[in-house]
Every structure is written in C-alpha cells, then in structure tokens.
KEKEMI-586354 format. One line per 5 residues: for each residue y, x, z of N, C-alpha, C. Coordinates in nm, 3 decimals. Each point is the difference from the previous one (the first is absolute). Layout:
BEGIN
Y/X/Z/Y/X/Z/Y/X/Z; ... $
//
This chain:
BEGIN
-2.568/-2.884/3.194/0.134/0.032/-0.048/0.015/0.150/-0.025; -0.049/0.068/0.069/0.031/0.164/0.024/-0.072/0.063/-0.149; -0.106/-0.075/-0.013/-0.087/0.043/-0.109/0.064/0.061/-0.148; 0.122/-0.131/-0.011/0.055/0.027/-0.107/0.131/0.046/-0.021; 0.008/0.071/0.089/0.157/0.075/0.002/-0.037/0.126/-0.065 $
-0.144/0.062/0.002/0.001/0.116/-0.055/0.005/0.014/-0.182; -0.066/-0.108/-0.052/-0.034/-0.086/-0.175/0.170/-0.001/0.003; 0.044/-0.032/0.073/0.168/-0.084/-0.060/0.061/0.128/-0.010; -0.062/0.098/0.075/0.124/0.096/0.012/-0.018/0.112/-0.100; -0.136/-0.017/-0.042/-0.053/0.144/-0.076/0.015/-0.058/-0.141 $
0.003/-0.158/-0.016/0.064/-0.080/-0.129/0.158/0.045/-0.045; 0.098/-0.045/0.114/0.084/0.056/-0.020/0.049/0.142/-0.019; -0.079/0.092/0.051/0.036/0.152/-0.021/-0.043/-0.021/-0.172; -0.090/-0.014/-0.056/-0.043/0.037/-0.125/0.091/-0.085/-0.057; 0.065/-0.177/-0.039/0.108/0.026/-0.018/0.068/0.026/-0.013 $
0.061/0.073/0.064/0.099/0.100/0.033/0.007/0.112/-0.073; -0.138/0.054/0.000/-0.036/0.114/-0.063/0.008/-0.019/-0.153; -0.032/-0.083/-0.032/0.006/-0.051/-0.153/0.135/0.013/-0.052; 0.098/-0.083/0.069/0.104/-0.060/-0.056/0.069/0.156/0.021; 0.018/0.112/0.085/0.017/0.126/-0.025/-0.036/0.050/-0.100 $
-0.121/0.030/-0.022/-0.105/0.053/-0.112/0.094/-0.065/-0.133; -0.004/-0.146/-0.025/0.066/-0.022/-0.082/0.131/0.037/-0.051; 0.085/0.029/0.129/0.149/0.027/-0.034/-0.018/0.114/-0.027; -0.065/0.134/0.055/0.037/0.144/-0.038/-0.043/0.004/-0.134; -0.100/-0.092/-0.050/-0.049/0.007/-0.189/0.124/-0.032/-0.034 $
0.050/-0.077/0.015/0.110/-0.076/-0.092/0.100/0.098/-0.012; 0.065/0.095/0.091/0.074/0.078/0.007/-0.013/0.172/-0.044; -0.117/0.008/0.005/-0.100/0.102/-0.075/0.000/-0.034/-0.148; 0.024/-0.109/-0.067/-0.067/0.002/-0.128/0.174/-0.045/-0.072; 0.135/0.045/0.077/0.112/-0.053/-0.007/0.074/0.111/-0.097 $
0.031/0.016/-0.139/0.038/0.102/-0.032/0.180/0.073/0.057; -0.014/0.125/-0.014/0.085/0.090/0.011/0.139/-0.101/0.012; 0.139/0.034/0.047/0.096/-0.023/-0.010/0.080/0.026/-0.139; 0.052/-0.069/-0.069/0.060/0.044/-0.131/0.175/0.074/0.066; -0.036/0.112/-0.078/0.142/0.070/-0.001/0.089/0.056/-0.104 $
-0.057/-0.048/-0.094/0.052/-0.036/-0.135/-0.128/-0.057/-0.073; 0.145/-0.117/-0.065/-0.091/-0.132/-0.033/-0.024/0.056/-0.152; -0.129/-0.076/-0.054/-0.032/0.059/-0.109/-0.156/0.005/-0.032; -0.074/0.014/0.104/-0.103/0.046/0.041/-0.051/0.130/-0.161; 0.097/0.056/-0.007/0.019/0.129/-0.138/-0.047/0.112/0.067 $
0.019/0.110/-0.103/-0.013/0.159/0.065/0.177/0.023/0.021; 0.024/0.091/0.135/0.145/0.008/0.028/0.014/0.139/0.020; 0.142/0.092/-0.031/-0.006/0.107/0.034/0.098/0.068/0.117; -0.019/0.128/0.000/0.079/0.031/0.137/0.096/-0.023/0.018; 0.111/-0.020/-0.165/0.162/-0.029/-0.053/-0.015/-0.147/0.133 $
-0.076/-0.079/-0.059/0.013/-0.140/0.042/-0.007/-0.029/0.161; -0.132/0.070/0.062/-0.009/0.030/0.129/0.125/0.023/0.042; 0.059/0.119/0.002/0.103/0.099/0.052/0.114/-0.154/-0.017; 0.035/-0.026/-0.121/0.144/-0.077/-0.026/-0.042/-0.170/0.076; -0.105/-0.037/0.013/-0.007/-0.178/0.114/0.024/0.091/0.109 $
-0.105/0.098/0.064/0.028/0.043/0.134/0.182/0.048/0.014; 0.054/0.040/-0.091/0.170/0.054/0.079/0.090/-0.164/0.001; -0.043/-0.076/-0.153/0.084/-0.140/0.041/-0.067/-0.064/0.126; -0.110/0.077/0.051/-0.073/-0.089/0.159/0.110/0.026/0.106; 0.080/0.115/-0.010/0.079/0.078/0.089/-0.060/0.115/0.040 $
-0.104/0.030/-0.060/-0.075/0.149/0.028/0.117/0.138/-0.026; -0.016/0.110/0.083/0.060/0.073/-0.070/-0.091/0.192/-0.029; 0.099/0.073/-0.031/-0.157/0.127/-0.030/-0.112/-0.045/-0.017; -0.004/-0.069/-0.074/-0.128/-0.062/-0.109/-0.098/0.122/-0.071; -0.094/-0.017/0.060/-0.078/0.116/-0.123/-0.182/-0.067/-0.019 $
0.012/0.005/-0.126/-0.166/-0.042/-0.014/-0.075/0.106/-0.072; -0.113/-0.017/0.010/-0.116/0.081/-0.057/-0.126/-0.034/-0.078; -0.055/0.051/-0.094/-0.090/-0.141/-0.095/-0.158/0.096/0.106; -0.062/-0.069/0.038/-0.129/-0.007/0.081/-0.103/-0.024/-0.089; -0.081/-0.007/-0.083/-0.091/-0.057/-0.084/0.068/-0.178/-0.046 $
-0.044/-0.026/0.027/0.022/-0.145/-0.002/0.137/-0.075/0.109; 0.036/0.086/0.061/0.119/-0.031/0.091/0.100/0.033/-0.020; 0.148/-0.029/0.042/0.076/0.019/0.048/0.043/0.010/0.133; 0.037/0.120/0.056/0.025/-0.002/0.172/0.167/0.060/-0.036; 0.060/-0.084/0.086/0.140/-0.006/0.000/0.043/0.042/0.162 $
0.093/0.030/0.027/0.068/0.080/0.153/0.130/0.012/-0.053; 0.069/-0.070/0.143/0.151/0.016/-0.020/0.015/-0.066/0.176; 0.090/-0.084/0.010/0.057/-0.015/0.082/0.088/-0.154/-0.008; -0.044/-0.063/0.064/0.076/-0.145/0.074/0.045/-0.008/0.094; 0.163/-0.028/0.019/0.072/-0.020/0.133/-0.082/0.123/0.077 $
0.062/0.108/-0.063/-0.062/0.118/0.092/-0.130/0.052/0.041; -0.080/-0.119/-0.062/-0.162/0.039/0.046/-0.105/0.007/-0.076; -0.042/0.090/0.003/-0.081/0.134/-0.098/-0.130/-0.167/-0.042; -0.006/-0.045/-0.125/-0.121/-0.077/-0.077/-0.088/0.070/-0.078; -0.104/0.000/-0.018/-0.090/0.020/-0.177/-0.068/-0.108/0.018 $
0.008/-0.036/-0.103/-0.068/-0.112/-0.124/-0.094/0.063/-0.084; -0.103/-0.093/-0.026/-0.068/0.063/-0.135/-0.063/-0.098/-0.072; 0.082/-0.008/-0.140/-0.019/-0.074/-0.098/-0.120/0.020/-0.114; -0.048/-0.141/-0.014/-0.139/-0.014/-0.119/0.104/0.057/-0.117; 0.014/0.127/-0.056/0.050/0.004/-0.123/-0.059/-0.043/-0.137 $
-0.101/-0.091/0.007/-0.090/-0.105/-0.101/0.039/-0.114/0.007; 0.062/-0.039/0.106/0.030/-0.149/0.059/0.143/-0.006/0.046; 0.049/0.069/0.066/0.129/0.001/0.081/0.012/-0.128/0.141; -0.129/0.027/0.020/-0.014/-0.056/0.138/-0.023/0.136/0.096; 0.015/-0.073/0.101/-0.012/0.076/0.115/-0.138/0.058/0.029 $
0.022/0.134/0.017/-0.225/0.037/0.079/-0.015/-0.073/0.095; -0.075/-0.064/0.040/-0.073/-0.047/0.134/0.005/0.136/0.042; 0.049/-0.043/0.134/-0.035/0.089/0.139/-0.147/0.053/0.030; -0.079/-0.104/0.011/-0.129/0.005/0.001/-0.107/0.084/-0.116; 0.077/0.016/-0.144/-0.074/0.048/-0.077/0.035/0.182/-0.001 $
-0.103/0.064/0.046/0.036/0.137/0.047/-0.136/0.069/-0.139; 0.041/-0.098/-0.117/-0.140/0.120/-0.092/0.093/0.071/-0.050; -0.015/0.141/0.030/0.065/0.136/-0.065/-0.104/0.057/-0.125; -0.071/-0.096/-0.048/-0.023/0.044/-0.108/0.022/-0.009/-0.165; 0.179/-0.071/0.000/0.053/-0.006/-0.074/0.048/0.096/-0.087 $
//
C-alpha cells in the first residue's frame, strides 16, 4: 500500500502543475483592456475627454512614442494610465519595452 502513495502524489502535483501552466498561458496570451473601442489610432484630445467623463479631474496627457500616459485624479486619488495610442487599449502592466 505505502508503495503507491508516492506515484499518486507526484501524479497529482504535475497535474496540478499543468493545469497552472495552462491557466497563466491563457491569461498571458489575453489582449490589453480596450479603453476606447475602435481598436483605431486615438489621440490625447480623446484620452484627456473619456478620462474627465470617467470623473477624472486635472487631466493631463503626454504622447510617449507610441503611448499615451495620462495623470489626474479620482475621488481624490492621484491615477496614471497609459494608453496604446495605435489601439486605444490599455498598456499591459507587464509590458515594460521602453523602446518605443
């Protein structure tokens, strides 16, 4: 009996391991958040004017290469955003190439 508690258990870890492995792909390969729909090129006019009807206020953006980075303020608390200005989705958090 003892024999096979170690097969069952090192079965189930990899399992396990898989069905992880699988979910972080799926969520990795998940595009950007849309923040203006369109999937168009968008400009700072557009940025600046969704973010104040958001309730943003002291709105100010800046064109980045390929970005938009926006800063203002929600219910008092200091945000930046930074928008695909090719797309008008959101940057991934995760995507840190500054060689735009």
């Amino acid at each position: 009996m003892n024999r096979w508690i170690v097969p069952i258990i090192s079965a189930a870890i990899l399992v396990s391991a898989a069905g992880v492995a699988k979910m972080y792909a799926a969520v990795q390969g998940q595009p950007a958040a849309v923040f203006i729909a369109g999937d168009q090129p968008v400009s700072e006019q557009q940025v600046q004017t969704k973010l104040q009807s958001d309730g943003w206020v002291d709105v100010r953006t800046t064109q980045e290469g390929n970005y938009i980075r926006a800063t203002g303020s929600v219910n008092g608390e200091p945000r930046t955003i930074i928008v695909d200005a090719r797309t008008g989705r959101l940057r991934d958090d995760a995507d840190d190439d500054d060689d735009d």
